[in-house]
N, CA, C and O atoms as a MOPAC input file, in Angstrom:
PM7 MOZYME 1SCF
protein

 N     13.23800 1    23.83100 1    47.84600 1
 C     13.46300 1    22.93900 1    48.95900 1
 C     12.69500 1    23.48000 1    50.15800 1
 O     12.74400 1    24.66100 1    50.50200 1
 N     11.92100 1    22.45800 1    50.82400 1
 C     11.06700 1    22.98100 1    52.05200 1
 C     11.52500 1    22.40600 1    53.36000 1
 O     11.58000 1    21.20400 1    53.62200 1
 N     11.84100 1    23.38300 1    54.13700 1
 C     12.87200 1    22.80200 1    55.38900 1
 C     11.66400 1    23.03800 1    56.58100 1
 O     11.09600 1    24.12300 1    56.70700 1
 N     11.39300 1    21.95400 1    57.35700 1
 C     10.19800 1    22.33100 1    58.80000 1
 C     11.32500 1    22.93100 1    59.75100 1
 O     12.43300 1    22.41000 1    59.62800 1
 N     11.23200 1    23.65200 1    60.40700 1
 C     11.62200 1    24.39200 1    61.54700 1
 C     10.91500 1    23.37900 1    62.79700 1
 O     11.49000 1    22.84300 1    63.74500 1
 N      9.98800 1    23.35400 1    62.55300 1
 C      9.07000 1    22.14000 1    64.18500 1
 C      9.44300 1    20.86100 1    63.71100 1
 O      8.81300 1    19.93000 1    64.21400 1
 N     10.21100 1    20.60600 1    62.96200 1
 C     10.28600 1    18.77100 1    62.65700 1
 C     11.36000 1    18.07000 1    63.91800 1
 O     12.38900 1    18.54700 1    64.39600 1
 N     10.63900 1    16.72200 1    64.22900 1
 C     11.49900 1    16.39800 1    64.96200 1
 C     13.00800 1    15.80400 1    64.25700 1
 O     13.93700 1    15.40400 1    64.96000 1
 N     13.04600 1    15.83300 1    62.75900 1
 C     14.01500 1    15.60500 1    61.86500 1
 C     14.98900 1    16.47200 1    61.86800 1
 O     14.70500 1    17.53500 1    61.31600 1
 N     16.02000 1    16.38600 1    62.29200 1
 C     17.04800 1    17.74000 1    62.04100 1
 C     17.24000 1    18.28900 1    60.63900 1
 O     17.08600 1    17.57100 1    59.65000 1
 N     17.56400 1    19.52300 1    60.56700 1
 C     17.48400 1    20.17500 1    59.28900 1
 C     18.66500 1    19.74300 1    58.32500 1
 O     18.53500 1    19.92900 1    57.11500 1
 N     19.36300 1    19.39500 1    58.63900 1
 C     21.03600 1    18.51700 1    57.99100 1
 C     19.98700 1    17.56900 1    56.91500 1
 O     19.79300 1    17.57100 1    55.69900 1
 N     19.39000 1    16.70100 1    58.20200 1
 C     18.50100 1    15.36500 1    57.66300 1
 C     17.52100 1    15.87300 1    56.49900 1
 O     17.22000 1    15.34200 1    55.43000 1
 N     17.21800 1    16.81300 1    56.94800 1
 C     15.83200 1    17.25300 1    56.25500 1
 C     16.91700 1    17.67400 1    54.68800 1
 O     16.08900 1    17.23900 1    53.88900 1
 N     17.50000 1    17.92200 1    54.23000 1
 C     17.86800 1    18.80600 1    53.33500 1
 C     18.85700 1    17.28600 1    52.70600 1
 O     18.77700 1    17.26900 1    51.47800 1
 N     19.62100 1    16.21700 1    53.19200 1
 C     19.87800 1    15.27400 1    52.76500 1
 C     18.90400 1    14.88800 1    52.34500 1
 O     18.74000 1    15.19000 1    51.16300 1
 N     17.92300 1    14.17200 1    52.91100 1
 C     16.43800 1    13.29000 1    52.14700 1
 C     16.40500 1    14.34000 1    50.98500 1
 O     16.80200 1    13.84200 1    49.93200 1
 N     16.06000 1    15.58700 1    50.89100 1
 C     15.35300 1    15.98600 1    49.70000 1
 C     16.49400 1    16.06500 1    48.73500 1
 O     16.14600 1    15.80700 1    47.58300 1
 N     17.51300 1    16.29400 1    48.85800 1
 C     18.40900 1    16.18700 1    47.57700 1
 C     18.64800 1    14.78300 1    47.43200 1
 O     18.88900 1    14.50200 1    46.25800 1
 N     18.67000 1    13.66600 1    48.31700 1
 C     19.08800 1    12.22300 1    47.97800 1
 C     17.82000 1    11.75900 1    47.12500 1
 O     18.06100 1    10.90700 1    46.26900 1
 N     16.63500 1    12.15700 1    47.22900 1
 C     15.36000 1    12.26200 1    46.53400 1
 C     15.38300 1    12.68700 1    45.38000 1
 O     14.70300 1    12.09900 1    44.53900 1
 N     16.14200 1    13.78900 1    45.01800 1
 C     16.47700 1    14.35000 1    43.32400 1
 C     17.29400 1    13.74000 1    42.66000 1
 O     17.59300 1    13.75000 1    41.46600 1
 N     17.74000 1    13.04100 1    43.78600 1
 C     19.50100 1    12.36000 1    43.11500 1
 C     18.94600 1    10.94900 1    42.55800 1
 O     19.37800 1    10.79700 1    41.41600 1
 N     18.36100 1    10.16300 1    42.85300 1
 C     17.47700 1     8.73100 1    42.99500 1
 C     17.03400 1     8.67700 1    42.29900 1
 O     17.09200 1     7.74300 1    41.49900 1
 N     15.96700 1    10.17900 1    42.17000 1
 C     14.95000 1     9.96500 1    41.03400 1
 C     15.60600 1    10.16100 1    39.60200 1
 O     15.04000 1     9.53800 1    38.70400 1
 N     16.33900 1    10.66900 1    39.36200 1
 C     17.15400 1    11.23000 1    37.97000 1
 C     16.61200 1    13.19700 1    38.15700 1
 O     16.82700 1    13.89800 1    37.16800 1
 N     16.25000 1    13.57400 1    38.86100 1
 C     16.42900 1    15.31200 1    38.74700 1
 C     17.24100 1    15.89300 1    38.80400 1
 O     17.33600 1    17.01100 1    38.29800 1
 N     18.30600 1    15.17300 1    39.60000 1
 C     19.36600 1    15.63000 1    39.42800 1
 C     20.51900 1    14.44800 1    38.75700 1
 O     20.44900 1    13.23100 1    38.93000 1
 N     21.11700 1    14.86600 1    38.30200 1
 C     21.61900 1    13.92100 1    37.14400 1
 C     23.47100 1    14.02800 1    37.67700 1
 O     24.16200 1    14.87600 1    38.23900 1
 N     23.71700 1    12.46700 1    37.03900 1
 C     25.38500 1    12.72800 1    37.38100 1
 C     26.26200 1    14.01100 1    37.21500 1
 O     25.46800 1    14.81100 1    36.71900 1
 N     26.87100 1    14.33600 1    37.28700 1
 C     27.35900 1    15.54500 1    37.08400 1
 C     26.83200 1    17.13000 1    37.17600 1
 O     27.47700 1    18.07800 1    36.72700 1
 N     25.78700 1    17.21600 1    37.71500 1
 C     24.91900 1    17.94100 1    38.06600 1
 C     25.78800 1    18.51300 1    39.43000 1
 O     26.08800 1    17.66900 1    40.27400 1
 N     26.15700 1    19.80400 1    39.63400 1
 C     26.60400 1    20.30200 1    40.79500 1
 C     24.89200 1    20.86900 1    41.99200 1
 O     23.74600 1    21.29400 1    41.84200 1
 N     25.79700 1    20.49200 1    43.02200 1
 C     24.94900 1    21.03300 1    43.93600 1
 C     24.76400 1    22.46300 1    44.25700 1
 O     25.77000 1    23.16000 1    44.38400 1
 N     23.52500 1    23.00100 1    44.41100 1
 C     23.97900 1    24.64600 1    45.12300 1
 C     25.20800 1    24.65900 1    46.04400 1
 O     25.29700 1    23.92700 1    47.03000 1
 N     25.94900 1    25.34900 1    45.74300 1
 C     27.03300 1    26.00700 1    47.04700 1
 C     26.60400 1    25.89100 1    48.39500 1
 O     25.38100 1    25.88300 1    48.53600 1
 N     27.17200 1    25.81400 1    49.24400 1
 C     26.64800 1    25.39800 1    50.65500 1
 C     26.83700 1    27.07800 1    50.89200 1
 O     25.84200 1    27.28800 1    50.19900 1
 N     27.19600 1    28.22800 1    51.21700 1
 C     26.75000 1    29.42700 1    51.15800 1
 C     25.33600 1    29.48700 1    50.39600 1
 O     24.40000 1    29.86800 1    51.09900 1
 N     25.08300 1    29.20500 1    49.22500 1
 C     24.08700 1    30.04000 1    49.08100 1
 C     22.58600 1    29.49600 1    49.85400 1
 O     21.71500 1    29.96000 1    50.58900 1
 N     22.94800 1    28.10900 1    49.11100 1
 C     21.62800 1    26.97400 1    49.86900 1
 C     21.42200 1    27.75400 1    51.40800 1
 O     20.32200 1    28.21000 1    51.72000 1
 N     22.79400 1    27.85800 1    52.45900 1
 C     22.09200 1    28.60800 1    53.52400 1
 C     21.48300 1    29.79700 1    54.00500 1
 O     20.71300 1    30.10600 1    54.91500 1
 N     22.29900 1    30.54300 1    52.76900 1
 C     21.36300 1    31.31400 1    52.73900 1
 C     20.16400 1    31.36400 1    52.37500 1
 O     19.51300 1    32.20000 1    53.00200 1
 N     19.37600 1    30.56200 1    51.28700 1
 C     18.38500 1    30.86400 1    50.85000 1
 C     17.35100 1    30.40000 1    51.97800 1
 O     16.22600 1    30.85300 1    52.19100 1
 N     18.21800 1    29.09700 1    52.82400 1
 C     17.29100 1    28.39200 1    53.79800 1
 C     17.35300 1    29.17900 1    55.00300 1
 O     16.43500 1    29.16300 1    55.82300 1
 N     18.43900 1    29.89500 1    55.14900 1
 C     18.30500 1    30.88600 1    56.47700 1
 C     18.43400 1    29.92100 1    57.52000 1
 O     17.76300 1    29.90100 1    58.55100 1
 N     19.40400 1    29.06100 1    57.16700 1
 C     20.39000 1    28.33200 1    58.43200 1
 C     21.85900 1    28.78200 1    58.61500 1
 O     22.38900 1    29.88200 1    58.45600 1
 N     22.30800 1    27.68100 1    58.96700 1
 C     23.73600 1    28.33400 1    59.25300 1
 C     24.74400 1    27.45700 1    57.97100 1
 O     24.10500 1    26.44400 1    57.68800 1
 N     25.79100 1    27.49900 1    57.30600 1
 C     26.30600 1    27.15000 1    56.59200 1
 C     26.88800 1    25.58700 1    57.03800 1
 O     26.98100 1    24.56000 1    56.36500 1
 N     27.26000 1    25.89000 1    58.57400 1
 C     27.90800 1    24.00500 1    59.04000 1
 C     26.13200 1    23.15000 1    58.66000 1
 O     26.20500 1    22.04400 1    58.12400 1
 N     24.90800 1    23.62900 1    58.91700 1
 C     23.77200 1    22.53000 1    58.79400 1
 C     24.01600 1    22.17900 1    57.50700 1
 O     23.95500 1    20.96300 1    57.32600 1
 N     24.29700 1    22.90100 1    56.45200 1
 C     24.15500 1    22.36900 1    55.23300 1
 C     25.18200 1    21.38300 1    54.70300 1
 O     25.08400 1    20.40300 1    53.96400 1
 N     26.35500 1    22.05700 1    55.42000 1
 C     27.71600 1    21.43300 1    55.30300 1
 C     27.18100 1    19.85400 1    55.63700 1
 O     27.08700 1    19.13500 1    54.64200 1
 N     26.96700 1    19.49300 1    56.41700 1
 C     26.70200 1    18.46600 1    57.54000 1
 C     25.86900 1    17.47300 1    56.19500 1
 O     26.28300 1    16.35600 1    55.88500 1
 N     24.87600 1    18.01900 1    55.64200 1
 C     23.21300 1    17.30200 1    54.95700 1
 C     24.82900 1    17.18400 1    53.11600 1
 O     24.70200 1    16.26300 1    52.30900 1
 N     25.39000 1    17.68700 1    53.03200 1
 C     26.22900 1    17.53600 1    52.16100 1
 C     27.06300 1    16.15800 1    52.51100 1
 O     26.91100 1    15.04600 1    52.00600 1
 N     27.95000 1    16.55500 1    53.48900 1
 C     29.10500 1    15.67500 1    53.73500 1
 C     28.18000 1    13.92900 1    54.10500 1
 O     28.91000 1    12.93900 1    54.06600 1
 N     27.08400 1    13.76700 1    54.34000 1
 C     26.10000 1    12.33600 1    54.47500 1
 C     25.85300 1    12.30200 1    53.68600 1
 O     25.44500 1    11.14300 1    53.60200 1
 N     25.60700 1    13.11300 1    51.97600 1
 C     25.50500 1    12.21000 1    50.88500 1
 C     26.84900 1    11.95100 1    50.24100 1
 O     26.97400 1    11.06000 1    49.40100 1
 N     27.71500 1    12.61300 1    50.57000 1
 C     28.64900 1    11.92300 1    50.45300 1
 C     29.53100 1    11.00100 1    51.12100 1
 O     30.57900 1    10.57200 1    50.63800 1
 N     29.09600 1    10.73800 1    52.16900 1
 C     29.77200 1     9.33100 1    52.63400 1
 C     28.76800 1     8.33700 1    52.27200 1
 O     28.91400 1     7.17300 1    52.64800 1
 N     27.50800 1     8.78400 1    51.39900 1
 C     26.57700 1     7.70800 1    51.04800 1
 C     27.10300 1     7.27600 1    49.46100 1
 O     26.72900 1     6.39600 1    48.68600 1
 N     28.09800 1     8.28100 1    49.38300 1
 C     28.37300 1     7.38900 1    47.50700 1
 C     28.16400 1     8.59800 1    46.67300 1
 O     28.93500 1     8.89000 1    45.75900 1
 N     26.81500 1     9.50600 1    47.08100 1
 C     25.90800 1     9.84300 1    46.15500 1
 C     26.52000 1    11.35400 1    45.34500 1
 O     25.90400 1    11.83100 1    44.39200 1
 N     27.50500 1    11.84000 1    45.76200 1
 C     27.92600 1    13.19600 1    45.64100 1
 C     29.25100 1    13.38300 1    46.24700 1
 O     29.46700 1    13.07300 1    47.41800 1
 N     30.34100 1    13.99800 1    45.29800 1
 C     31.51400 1    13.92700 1    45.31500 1
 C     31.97000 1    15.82700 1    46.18700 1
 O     31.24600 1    16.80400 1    45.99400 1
 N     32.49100 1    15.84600 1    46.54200 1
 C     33.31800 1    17.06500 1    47.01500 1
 C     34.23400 1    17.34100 1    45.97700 1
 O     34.65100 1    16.21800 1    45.69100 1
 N     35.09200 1    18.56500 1    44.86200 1
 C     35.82900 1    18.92000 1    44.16800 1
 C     36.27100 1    20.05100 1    44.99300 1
 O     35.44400 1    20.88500 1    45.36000 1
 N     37.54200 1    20.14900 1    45.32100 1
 C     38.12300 1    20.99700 1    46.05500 1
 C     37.99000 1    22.58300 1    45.38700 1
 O     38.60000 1    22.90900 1    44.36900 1
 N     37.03200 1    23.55400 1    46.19300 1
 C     37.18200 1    24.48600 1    45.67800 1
 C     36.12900 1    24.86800 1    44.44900 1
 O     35.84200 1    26.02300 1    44.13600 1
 N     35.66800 1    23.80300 1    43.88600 1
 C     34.11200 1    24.17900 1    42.95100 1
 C     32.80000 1    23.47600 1    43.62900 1
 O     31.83200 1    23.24200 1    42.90500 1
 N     32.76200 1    23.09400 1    45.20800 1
 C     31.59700 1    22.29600 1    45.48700 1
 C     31.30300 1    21.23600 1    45.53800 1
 O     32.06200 1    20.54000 1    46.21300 1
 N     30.23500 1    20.60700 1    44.96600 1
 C     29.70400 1    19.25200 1    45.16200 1
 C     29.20200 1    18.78600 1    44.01900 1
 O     28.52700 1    19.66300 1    43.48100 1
 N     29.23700 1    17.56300 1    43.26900 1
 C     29.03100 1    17.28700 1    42.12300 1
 C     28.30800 1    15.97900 1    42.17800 1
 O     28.79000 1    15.07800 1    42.86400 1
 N     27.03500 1    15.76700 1    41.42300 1
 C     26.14700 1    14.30500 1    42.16400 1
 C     26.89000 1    13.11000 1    41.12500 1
 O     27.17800 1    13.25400 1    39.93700 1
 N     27.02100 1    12.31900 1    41.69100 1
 C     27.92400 1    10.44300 1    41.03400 1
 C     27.36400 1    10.21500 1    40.18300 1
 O     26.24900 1    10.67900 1    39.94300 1
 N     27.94800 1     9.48000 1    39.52700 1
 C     27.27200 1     8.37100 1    38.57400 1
 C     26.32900 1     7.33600 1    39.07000 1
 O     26.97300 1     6.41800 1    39.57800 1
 N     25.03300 1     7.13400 1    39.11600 1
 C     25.04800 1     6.04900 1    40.28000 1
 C     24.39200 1     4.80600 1    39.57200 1
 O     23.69000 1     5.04800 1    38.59000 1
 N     24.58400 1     3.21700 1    40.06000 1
 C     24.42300 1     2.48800 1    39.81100 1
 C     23.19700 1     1.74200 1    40.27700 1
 O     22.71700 1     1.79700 1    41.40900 1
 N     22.53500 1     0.68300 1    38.74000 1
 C     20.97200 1     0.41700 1    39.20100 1
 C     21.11500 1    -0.04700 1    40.79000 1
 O     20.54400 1     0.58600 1    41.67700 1
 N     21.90400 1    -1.17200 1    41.05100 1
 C     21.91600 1    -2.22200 1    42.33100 1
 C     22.09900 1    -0.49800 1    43.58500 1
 O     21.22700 1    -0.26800 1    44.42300 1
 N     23.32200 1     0.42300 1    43.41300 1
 C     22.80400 1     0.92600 1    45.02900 1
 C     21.39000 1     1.90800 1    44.97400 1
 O     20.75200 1     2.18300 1    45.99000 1
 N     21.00700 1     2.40100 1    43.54200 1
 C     20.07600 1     2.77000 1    43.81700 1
 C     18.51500 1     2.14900 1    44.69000 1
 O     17.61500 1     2.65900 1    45.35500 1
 N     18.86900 1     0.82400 1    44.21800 1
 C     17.83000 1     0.06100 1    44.83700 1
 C     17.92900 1    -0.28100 1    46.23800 1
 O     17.01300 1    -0.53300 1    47.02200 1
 N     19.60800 1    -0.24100 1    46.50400 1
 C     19.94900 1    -0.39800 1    47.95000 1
 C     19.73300 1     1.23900 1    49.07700 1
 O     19.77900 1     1.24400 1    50.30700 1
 N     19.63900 1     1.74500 1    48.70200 1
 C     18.97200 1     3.15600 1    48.73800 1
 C     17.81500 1     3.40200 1    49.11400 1
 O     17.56900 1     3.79000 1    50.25600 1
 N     16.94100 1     3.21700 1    48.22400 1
 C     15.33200 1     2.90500 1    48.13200 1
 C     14.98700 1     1.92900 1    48.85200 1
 O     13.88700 1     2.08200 1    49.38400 1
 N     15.66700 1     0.69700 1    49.13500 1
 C     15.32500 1    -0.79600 1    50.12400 1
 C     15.58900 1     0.00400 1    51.37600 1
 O     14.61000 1    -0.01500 1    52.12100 1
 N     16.53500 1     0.65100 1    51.80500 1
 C     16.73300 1     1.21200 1    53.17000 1
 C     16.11900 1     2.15900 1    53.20000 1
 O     16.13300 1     2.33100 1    54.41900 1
 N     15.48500 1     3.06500 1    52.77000 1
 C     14.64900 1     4.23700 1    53.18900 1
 C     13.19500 1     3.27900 1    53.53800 1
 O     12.52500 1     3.38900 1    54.56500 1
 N     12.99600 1     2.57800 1    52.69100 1
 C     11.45100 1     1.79900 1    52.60800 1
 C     11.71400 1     1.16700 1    54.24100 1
 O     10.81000 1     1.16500 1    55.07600 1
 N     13.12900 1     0.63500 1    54.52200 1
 C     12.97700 1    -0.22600 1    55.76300 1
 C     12.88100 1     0.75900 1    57.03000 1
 O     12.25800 1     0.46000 1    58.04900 1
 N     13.67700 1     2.15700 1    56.81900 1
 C     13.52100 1     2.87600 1    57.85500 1
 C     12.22100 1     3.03500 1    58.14200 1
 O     11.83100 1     2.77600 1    59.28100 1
 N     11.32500 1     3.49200 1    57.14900 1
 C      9.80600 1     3.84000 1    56.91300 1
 C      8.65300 1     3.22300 1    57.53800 1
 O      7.68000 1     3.68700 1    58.13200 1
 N      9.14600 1     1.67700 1    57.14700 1
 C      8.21600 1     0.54300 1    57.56900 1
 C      8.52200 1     0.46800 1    58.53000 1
 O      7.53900 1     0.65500 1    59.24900 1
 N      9.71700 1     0.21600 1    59.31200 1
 C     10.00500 1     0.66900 1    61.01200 1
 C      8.98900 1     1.30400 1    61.62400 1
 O      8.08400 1     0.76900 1    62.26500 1
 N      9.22400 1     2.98300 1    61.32500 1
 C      8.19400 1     3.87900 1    61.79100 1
 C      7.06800 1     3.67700 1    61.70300 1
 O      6.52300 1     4.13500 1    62.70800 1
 N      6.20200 1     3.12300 1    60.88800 1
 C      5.19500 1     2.64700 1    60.79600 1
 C      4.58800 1     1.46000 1    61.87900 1
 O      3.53500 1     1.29200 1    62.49400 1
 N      5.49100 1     0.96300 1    61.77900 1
 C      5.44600 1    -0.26200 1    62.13100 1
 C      4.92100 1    -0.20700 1    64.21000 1
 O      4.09800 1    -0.70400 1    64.97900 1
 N      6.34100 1     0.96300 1    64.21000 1
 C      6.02000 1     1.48900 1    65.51500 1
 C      5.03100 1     1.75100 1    65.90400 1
 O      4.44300 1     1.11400 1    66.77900 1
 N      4.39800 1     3.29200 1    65.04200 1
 C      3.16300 1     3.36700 1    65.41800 1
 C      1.85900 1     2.87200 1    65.59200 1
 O      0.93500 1     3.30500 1    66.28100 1
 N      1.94900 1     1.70200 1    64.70800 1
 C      0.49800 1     1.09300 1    64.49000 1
 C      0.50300 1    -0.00400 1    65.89000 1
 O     -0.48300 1    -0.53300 1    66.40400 1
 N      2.03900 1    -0.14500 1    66.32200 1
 C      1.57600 1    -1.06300 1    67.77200 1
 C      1.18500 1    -0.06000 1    68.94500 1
 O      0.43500 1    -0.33700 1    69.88100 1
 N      2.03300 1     1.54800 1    68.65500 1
 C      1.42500 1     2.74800 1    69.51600 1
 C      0.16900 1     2.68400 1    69.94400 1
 O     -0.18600 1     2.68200 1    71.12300 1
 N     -0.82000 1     2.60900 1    68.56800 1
 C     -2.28500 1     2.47700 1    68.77900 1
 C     -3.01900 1     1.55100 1    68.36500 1
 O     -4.14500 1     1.82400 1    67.95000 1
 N     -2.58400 1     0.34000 1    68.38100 1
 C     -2.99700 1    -1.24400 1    68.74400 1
 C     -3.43000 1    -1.59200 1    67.47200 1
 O     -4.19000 1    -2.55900 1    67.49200 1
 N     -3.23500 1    -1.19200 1    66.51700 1
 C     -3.48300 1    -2.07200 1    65.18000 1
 C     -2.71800 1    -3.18600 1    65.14900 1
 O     -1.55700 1    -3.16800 1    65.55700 1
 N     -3.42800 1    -4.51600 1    64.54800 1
 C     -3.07800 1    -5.50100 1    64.47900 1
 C     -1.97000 1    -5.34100 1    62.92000 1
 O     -1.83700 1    -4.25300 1    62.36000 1
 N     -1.27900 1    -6.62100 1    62.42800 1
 C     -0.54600 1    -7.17700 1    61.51600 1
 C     -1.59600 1    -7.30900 1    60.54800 1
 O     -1.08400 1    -7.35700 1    59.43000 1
 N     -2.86900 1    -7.38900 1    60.49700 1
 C     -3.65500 1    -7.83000 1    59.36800 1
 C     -4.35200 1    -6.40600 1    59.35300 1
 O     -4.34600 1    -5.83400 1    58.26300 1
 N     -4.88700 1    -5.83000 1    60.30800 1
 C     -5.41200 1    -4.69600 1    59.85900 1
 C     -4.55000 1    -3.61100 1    59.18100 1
 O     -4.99700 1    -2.74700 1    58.42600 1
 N     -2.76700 1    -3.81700 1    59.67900 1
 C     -2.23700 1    -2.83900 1    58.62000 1
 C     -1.60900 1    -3.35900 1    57.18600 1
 O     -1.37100 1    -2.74400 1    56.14800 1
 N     -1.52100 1    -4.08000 1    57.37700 1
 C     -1.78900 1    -5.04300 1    55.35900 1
 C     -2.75500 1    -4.33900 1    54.65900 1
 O     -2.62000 1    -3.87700 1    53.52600 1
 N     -4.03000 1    -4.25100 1    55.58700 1
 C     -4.99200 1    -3.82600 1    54.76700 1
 C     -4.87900 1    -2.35500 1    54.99500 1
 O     -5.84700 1    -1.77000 1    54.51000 1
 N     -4.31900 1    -1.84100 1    55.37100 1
 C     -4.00400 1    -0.06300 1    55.39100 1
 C     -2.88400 1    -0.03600 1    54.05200 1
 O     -3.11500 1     0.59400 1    53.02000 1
 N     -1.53800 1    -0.90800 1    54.30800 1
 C     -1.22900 1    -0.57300 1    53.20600 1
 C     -1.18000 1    -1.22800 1    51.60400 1
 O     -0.53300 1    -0.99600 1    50.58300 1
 N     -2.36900 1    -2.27900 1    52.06000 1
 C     -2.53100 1    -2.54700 1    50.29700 1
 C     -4.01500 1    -1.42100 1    49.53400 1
 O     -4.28400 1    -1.14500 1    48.36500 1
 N     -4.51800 1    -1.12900 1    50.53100 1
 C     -5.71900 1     0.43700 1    49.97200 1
 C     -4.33200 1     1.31900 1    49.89000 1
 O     -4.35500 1     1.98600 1    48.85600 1
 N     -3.21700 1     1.51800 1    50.59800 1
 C     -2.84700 1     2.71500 1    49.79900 1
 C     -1.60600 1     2.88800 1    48.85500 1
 O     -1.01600 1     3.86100 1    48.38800 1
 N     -1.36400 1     0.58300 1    48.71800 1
 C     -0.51600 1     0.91600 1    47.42200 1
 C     -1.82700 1     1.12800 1    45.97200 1
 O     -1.67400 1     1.51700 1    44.81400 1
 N     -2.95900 1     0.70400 1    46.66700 1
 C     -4.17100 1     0.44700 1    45.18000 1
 C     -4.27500 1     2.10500 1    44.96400 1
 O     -4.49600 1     2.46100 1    43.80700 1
 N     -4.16000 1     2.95300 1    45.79200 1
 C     -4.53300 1     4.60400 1    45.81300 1
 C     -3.20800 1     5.35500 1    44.90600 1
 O     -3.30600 1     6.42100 1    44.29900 1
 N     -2.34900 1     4.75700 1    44.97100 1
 C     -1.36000 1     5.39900 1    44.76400 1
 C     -1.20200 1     4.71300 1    42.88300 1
 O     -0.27700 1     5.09000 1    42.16400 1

């Protein structure tokens, strides 16, 4: 797991996205426990509440259960929220995007064509 220290993303955030990212994709699989929130901070060399924090938002997202006393355990999850998942990250995304390209005056047609070269690239 790669955490930015200069991101304007808080590190909670930063460490939710990348496990909600393992969880989505199938890497991490239902029943799959999470690292311990001790060790994860330690290994990340934060404090144990940041991790706590990037834990307790996937679980008010559905995605990962709390078991009193053994940790965190990832859900079963279903095709429809996975897609509802993936539809809201894509919308946050396209937001940001969206922002910037009026930042520096790109038109609606010139970024179509930014992102149909880089769904053809991908």
């Amino acid at each position: 797991m790669k955490i930015y220290q200069n991101s304007n993303e808080p590190i909670y955030k930063q460490i939710a996205a990348q496990l909600r990212e393992d969880i989505l994709s199938g890497k991490l699989r239902p029943g799959d426990a999470l690292p311990s929130i001790r060790v994860l901070a330690q290994n990340l060399k934060i404090s144990v509440i940041t991790t706590m924090k990037a834990y307790e938002e996937l679980s008010e997202e559905g995605l990962v259960t709390a078991s009193k006393g053994k940790g965190y355990y990832v859900n079963a999850q279903d095709k429809k929220m996975i897609e509802e998942q993936y539809m809201r990250q894509l919308e946050n995304d396209l937001t940001n995007a969206i922002h910037s390209a009026k930042i520096a005056g790109i038109g609606l047609d010139q970024l179509s064509g930014i992102l149909r070269t880089l769904w053809l690239i991908d």
